[in-house]
C-alpha positions in Angstrom: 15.3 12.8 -48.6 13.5 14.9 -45.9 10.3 13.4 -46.5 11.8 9.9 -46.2 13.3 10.9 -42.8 9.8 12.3 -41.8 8.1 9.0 -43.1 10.5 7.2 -41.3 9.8 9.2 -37.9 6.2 9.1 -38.6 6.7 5.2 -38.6 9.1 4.8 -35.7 5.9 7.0 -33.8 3.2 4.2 -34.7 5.1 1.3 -34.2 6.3 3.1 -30.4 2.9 4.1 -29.6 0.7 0.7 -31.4 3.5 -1.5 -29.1 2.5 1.0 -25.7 -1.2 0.8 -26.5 -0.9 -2.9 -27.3 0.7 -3.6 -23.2 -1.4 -1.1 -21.6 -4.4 -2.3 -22.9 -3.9 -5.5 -22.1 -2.5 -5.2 -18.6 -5.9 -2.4 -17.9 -8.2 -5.7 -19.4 -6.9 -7.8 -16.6 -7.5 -5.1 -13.7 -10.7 -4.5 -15.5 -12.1 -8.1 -15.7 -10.4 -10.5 -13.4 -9.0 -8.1 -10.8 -10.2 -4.8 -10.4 -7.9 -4.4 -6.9 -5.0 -5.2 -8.8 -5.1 -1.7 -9.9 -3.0 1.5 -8.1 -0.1 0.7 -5.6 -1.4 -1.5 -3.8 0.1 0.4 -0.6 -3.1 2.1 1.2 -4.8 -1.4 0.4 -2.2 -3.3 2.5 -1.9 -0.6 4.9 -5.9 -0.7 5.6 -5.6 -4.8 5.7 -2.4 -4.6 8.5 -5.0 -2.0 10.3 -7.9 -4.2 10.5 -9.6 -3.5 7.4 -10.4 -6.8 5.7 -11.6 -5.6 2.3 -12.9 -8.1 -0.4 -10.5 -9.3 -3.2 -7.1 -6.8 -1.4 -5.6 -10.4 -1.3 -6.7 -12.7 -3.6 -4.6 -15.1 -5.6 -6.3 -13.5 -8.9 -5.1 -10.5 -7.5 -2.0 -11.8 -7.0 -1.1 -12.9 -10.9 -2.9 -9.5 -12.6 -0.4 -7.7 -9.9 2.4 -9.5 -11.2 1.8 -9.3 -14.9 -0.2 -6.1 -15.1 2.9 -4.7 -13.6 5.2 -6.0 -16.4 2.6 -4.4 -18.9 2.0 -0.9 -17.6 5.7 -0.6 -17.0 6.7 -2.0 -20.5 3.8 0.2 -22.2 6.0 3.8 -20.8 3.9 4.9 -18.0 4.6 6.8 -15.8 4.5 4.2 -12.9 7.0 2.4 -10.8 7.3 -1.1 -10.0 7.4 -0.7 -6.4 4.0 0.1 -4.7 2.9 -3.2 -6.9 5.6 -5.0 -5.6 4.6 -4.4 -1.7 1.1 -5.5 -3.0 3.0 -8.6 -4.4 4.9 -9.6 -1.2 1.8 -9.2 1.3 0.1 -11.4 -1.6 2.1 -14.1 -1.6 2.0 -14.1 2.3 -1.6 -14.3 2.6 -1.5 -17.3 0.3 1.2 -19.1 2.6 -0.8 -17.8 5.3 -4.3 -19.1 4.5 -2.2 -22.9 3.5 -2.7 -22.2 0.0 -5.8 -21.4 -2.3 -8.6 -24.4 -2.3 -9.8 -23.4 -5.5 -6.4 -23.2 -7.9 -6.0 -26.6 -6.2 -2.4 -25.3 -4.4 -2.8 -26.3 -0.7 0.1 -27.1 1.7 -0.8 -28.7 5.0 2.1 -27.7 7.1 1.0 -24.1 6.4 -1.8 -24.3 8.1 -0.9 -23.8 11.4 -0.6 -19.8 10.5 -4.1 -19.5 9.7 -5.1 -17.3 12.5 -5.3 -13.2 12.6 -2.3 -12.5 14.3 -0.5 -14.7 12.2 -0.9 -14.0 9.1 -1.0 -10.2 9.6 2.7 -10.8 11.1 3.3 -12.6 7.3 2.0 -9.6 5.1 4.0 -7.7 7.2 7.1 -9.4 6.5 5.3 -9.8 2.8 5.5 -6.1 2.4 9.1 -5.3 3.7 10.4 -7.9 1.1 8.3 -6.1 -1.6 10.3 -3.3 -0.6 13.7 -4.7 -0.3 13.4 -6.6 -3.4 12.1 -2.9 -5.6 15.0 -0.8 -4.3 17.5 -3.7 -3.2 16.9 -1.7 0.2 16.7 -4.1 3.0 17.1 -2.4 6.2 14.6 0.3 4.2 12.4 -3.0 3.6 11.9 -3.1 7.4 11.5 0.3 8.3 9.3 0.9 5.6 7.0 -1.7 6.9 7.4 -0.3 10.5 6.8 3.6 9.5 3.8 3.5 6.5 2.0 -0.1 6.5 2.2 -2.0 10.3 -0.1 -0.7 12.5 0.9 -2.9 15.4 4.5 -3.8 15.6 6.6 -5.5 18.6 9.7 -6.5 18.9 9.4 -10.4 17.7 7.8 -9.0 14.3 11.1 -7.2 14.0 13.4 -9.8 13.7 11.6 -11.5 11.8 11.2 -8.4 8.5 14.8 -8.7 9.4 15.3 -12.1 8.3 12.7 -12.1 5.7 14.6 -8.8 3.9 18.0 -10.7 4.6 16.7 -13.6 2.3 15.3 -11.5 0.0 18.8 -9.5 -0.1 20.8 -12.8 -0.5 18.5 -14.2 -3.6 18.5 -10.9 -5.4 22.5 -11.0 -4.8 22.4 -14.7 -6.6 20.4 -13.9 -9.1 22.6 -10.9 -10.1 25.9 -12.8 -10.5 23.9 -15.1 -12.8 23.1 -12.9 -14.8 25.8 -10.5 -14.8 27.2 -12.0 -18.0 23.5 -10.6 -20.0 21.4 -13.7 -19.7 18.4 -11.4 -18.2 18.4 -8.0 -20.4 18.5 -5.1 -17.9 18.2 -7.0 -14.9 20.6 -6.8 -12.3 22.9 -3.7 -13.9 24.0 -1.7 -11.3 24.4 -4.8 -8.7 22.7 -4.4 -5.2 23.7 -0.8 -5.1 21.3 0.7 -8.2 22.9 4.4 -8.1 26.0 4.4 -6.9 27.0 7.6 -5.9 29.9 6.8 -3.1 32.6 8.1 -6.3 31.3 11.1 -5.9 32.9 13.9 -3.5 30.9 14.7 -1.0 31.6 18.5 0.9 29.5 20.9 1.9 28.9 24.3 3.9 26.6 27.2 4.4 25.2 27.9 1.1 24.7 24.4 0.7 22.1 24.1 3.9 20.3 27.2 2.7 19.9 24.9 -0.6 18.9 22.2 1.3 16.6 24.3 3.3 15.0 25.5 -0.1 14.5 22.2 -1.7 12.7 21.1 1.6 10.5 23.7 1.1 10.5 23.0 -2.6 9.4 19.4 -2.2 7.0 19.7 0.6 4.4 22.3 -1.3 5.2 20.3 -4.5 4.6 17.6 -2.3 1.4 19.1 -0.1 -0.2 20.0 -4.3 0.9 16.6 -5.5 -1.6 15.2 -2.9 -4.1 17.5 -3.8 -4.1 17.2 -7.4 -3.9 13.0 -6.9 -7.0 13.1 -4.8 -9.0 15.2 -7.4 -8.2 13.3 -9.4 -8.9 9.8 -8.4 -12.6 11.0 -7.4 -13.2 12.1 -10.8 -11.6 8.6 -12.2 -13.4 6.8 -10.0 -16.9 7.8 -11.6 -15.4 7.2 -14.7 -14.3 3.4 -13.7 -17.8 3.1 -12.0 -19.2 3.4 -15.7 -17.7 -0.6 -16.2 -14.6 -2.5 -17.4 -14.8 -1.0 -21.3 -14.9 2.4 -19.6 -11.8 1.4 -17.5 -9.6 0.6 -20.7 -11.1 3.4 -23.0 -9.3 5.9 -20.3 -6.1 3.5 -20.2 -5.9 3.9 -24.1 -6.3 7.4 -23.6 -3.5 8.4 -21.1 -0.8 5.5 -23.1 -1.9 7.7 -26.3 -0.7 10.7 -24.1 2.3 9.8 -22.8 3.4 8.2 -25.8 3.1 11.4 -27.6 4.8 13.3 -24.8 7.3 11.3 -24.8 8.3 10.9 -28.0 6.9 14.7 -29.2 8.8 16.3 -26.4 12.3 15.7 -27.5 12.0 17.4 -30.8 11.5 20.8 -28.7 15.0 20.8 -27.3 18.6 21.2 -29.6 21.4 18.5 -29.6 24.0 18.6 -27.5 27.4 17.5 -28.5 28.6 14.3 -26.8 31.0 15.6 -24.3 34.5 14.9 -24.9 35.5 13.4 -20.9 32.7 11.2 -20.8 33.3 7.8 -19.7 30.3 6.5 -21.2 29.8 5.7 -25.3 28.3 9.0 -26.9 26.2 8.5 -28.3 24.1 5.7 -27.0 23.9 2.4 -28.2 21.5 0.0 -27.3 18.5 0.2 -24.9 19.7 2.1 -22.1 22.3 4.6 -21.7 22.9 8.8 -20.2 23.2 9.6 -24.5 20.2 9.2 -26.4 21.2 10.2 -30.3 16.9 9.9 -31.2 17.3 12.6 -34.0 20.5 14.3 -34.0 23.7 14.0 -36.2 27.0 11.7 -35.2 28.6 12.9 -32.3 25.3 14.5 -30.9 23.3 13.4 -28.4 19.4 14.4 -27.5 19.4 15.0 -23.4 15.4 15.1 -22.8 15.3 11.9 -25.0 18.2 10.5 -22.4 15.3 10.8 -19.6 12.1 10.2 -21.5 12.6 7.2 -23.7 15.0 5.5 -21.6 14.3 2.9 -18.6 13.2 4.8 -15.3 16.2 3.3 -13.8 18.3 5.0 -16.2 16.6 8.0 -16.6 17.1 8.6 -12.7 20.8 7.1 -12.6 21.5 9.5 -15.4 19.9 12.4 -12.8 21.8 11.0 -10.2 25.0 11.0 -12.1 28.2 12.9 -10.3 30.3 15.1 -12.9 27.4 15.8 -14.9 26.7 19.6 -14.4 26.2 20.6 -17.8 25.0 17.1 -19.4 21.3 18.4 -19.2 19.8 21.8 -19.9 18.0 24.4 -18.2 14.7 24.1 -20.5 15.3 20.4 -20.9 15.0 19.8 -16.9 11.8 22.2 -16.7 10.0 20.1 -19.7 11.2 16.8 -18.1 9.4 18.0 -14.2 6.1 19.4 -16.3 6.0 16.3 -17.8 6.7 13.7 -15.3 4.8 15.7 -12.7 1.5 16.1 -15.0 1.8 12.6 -16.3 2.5 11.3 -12.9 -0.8 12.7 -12.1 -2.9 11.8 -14.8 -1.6 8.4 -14.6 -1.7 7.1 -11.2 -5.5 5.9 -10.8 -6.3 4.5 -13.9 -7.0 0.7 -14.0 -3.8 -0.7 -14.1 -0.8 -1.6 -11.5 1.2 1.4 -10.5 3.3 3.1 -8.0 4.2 6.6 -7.3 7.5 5.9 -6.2 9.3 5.6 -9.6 7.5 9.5 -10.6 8.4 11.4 -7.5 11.7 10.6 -7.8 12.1 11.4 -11.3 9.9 14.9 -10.6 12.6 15.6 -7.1 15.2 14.8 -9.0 14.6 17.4 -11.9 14.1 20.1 -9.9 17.1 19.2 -8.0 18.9 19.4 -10.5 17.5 22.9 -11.5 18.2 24.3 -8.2 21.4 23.3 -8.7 22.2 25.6 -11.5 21.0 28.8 -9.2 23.6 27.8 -6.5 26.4 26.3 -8.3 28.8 29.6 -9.0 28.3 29.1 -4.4 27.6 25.8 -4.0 30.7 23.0 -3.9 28.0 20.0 -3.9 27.6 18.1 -7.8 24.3 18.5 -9.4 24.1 14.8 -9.2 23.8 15.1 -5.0 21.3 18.2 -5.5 19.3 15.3 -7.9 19.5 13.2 -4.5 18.4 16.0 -2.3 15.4 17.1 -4.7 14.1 13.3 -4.4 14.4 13.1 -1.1 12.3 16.3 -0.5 9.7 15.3 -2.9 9.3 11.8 -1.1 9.1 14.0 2.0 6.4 16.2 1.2 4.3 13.4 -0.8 4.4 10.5 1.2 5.2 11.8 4.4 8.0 9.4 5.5 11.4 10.0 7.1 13.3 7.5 8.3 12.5 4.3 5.6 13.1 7.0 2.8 16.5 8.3 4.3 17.7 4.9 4.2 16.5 3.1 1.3 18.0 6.8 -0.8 21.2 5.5 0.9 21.0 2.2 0.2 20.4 3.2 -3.1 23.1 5.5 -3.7 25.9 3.8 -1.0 26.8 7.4 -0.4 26.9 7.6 3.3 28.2 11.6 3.8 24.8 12.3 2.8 23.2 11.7 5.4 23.0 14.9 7.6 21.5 16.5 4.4 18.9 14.0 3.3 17.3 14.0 6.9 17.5 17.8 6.7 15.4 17.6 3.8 13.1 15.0 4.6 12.0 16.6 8.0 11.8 20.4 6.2 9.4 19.2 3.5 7.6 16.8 5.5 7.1 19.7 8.1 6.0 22.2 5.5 3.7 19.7 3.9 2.0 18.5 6.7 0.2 21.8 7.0 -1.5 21.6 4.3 -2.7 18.1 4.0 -2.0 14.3 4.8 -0.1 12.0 3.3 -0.7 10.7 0.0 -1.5 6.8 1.1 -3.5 8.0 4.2 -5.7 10.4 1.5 -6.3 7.6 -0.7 -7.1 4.9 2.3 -9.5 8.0 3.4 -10.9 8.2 -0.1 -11.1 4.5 -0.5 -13.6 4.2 2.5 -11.5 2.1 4.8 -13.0 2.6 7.9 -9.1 3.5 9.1 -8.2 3.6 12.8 -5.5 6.6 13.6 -3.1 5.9 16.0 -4.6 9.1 17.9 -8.1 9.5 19.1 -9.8 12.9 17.4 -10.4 15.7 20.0 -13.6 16.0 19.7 -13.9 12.0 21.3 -12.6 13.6 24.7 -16.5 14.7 25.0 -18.3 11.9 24.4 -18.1 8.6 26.5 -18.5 4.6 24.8 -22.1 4.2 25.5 -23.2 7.2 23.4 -21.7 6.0 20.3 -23.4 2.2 20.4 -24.9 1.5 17.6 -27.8 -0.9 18.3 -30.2 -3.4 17.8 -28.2 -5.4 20.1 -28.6 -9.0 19.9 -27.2 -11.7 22.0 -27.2 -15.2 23.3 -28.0 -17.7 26.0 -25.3 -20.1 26.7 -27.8 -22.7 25.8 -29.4 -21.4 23.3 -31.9 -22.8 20.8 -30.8 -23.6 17.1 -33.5 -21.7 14.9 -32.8 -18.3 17.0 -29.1 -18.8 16.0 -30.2 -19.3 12.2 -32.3 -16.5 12.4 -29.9 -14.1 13.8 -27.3 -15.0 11.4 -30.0 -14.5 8.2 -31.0 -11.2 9.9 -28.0 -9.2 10.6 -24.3 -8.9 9.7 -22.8 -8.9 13.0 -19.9 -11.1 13.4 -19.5 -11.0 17.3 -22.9 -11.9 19.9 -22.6 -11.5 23.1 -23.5 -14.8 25.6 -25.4 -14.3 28.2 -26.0 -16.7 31.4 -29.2 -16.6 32.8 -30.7 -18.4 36.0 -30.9 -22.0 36.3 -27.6 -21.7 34.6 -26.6 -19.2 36.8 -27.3 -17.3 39.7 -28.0 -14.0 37.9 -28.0 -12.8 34.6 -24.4 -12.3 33.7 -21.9 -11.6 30.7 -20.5 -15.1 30.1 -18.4 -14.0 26.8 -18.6 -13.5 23.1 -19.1 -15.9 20.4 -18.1 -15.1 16.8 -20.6 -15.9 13.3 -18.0 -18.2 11.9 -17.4 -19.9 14.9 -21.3 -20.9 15.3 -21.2 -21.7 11.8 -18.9 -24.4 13.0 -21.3 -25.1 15.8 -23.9 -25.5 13.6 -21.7 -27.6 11.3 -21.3 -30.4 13.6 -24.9 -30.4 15.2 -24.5 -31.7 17.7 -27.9 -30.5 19.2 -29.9 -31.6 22.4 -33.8 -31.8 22.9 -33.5 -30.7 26.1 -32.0 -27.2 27.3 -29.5 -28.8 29.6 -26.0 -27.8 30.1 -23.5 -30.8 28.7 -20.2 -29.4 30.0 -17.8 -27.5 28.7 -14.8 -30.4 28.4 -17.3 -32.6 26.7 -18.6 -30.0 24.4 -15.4 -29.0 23.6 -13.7 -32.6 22.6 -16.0 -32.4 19.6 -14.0 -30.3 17.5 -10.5 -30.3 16.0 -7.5 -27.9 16.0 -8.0 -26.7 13.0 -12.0 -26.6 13.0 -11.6 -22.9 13.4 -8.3 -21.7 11.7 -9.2 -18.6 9.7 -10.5 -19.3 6.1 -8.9 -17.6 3.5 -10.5 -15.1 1.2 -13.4 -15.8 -0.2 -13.1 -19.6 1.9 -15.3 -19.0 4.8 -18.2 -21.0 5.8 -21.4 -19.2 4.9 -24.7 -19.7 6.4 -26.0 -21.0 2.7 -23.6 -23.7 3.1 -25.6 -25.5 5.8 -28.6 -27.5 6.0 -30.5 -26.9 9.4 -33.8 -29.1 9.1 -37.1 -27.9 10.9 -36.9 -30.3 13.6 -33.4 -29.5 14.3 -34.3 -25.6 14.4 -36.0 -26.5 18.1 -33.2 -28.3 19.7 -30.3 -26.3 21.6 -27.1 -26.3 21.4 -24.7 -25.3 24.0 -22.6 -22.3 23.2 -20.3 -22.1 26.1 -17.1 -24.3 24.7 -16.7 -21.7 21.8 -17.6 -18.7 23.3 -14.2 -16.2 24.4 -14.9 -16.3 27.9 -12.6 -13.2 28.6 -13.4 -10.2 26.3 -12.6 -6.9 26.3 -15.2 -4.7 28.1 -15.1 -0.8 29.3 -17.9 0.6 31.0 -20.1 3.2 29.3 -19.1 6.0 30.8 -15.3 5.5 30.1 -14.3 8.5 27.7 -14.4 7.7 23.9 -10.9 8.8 23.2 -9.4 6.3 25.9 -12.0 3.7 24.2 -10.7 4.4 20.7 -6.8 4.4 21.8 -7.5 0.9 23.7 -9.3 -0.5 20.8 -6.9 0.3 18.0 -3.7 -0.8 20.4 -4.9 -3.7 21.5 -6.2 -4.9 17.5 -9.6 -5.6 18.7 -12.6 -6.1 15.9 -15.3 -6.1 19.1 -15.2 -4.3 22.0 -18.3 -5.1 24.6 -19.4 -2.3 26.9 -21.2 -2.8 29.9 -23.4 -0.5 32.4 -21.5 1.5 35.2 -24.4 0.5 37.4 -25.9 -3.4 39.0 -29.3 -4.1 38.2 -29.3 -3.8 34.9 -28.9 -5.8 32.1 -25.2 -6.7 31.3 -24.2 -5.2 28.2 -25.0 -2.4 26.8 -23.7 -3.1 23.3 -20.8 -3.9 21.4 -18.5 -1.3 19.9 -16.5 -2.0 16.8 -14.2 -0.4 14.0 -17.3 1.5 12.4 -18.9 2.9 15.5 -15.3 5.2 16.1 -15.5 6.7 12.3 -16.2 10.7 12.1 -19.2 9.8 10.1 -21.2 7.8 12.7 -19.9 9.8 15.4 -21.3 13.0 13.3 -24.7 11.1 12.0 -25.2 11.0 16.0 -24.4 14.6 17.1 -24.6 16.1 14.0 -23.3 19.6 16.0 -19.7 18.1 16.2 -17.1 19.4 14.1 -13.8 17.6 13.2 -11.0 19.3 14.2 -7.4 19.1 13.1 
């Protein structure tokens, strides 16, 4: 009889783990070999994107599907993940693709859409992208909007707000339709626990002095757990990173490896803790049946119930609504909340990086909420708040000190868990453990961004900038342009360099001195070039006739991957000695600073006013009119230290 029972456990093992391995290896092949930027959160991605990073692939429709369904397979196969960082990635996805009108190549185009394909646009549509990612995770959305405002918009005014508003509102109103469909069990798991997901507002909610010196603890708590979180996840994701480098089988041999892990954890771990007999006030069926459920039975006798198995092999939704819980102070154990945050914690780590879909959001919680709970059982004989609230409190402080935000996590945690009397505590704790982990090191999404490469524009300008003015960090050769220029200098600058903004020069007979006329960008000659309409003679046609040659929509903002490219064009020989007349497209108004205006005003001006090119020209007449042009790369700490190698960053 015992070895059929062991036979049978052995069994229940392989068929768990085979079905794990089966979805995680399929949703790593699709990172691996269609979309390789599906993979992670998707968060520091968008964030560099809404900063002015436009990074290959962030946004592509193939990005787009292997987000969706790679999500749905590393979250079926047991990770460790959450379904929320993919889901921002999702939202500012499926804005880009109304933005750029559609996607050419899957044939989906829509006409009317393409009146947003412009910068400012379509950055204002990821925005709202990612606050409905947000409120459509956590059904949070008020935390949708502030989310977007506080981690991912690096330019926000006051028209952009209204309009996350509405976008979270719609969002809030489908998820509420869809819900009342399938209340009744049409859609499995979906939409249990209506809009609010952990309902805590039954709860009785009172506190005093011990419980601030408990809140004052977890805030410290969280923000070094937080602050080593950080450091571990960054370690980490170098040393996975020359792993992935290594090619797409590489990628999926280390997904197999970690799903083998966490299976085993998962299902190995609750065999090290004793049953627990069901409780005789619960209100719930003890034990468990079905998929979901505060009383796992996994391997104990009728009337028993297995608490780690409650938290490991259950839904993370469950697993934390079990944490969150009111009038469950002695429903878990001591040892069985320690194994629980070593486990979640450790896997959480090892997990986050690999090539599949994941957030963090869904394992910091779960780790918070442990030790919330355990610092709960040292302050309960004092402490008149449940151990469900402490739960709260412990995720709030480990959101604090990992991802550094306050006010979006104080209200989506309230959204969450409707339980409004919390509030004084859970900003207590968020500001303690962001405070304590800020001294250490930054933010988990600004690390990553940093490690990713993004060449990533802080709001602030870096002390060392005060010292050094605009013209010492141009980066040369500069290369401009007459306003009538000939055609085979334009090809050749184009096949030469990478630049995407020329300066336009006007130079006597044109004008009466040599001046700064403006600044012309590569795609927009492309378009000039496009249409060649060329003249044999270097005359000057006029600005209103040059100009009726084009359309609106000759230079809306390509999609990605949809811009012209120089290769695309065929420029004969006799057509490279005719000029063209580059005045019509040319912005006859950019930005300039003089070179001796200080770098950190410079860098502050550039990043506020979303500027790609920023043209600097001499203090003094009599020379030539530009100096160069400054853009995102010539304000990074490496150029700045490959140029005055004696400067050290501080702070």
């Amino acid at each position: 009889m015992k070895k059929n029972c062991q036979c049978r456990h052995q069994e229940a093992f392989f068929v768990y783990a085979g079905c794990n391995l089966i979805l995680a290896a399929a949703a790593a092949a699709l990172c691996a070999y269609i979309a390789p930027a599906a993979a992670g959160s998707g968060i520091p991605e968008v964030k560099a994107y809404l900063n002015g990073v436009d990074a290959h692939s962030i946004l592509a429709p193939s990005t787009l599907f292997v987000k969706i369904f790679g999500s749905i397979g590393s979250v079926s196969a047991a990770f460790v993940v959450g379904k929320e960082g993919p889901m921002v990635h999702t939202g500012a996805c499926i804005a880009s693709l109304l933005g750029q009108g559609g996607s050419r190549k899957y044939h989906l185009t829509w006409t009317c859409l393409r009146y947003f394909k412009n910068d400012r646009d379509r950055r204002d549509l990821i925005t709202c992208g990612s606050a409905a990612g947000v409120a459509a995770a956590f059904r949070a959305p008020v935390g949708g909007v502030l989310f977007a405002l506080e981690e991912v918009a690096s330019w926000w005014r006051s028209a952009l707000l209204w309009r996350t508003f509405f976008t979270t509102a719609v969002v809030a109103v489908v998820l509420r339709t869809l819900i009342e469909y399938c209340r009744s069990g049409k859609c499995g798991l979906f939409g249990k626990g209506g809009l609010i997901m952990f309902d805590l507002s039954s709860t009785t909610t009172t506190y005093s002095a011990p419980d601030l010196a408990a809140v004052i603890l977890l805030g410290v708590i969280g923000g070094l757990f937080g602050s080593l979180y950080n450091f571990f996840v960054d370690k980490i994701l170098r040393t996975y990173s020359i792993i992935n480098e290594r090619g797409p089988r590489f990628k999926i041999l280390l997904v197999v490896i970690i799903s083998l892990l966490t299976s085993c954890c998962s299902y190995g771990l609750p065999w090290l803790v004793q049953c627990t007999p069901c409780p005789s006030d619960a209100l719930d069926k003890c034990p468990t049946i079905g998929r979901s459920g505060n009383f796992k039975n996994f391997q104990c006798p009728p009337g028993h119930y297995n608490d780690l198995a409650s938290l490991l092999l259950n839904t993370n939704d469950d697993a934390i609504r079990n944490l969150f819980s009111g009038g469950t102070n002695n429903e878990f154990h001591v040892s069985t909340l320690i194994i629980f945050f070593v486990a979640i914690y450790f896997l959480g780590l090892v997990t986050y990086g690999i090539a599949i879909p994941s957030g963090l959001f869904i394992p910091v919680i779960l780790a918070g909420a442990s030790y919330g709970r355990l610092v709960a059982h040292i302050f309960n004989p004092i402490s008149d708040l449940d151990n469900g609230l402490f739960a709260l409190l412990g995720a709030a402080s480990f959101l604090g000190g990992t991802m550094r935000m306050t006010v979006s996590v104080c209200v989506i945690l309230l959204e969450l868990t409707n339980d409004l009397l919390m509030l004084p505590l859970v900003m207590l704790v968020l500001l303690i453990s962001k405070t304590v982990a800020d001294s250490f090191n930054k933010g988990v999404y600004d690390q990553i961004v940093k490690m990713k490469g993004f060449p990533y524009m802080e709001a602030h300008s870096e002390p060392y900038m005060r010292n050094l003015a605009a013209g010492d960090v141009v980066s040369g050769p500069l290369i401009t342009f007459s306003g009538i220029e000939k055609v085979g200098n334009i090809v050749h600058a184009l096949k030469s360099t990478g630049h995407n903004g020329f300066p336009v020069i006007n130079e006597p007979p044109f004008a009466n001195a040599t001046e700064l006329c403006g600044l012309v960008l590569r795609a927009h000659l492309l378009v000039l070039l496009k249409k060649k309409k060329f003249s044999k003679e270097r005359v000057d046609i006029g600005n209103g006739e040059n100009f009726q040659r084009f359309g609106a929509f000759d230079f809306a903002k390509g999609g990605s991957g949809k811009g012209m490219k120089l290769e695309d064009l065929c420029v004969s020989e006799e057509e490279m000695e005719m000029y063209v007349d580059v005045h019509s497209i040319a912005n006859t108004s950019p930005y300039t600073v003089f070179e001796t205006m200080s770098l950190a005003k410079t860098a502050v001006l550039f990043r506020e006013l979303g500027l790609r090119h920023l043209i600097v020209v001499p203090k003094t007449t009599g020379r030539f009119p530009v100096v160069g042009i400054l853009t995102r790369h010539d304000f990074t700490h490496e150029h700045i230290v490959g140029l005055f190698p004696k400067i050290k960053k501080h702070g």
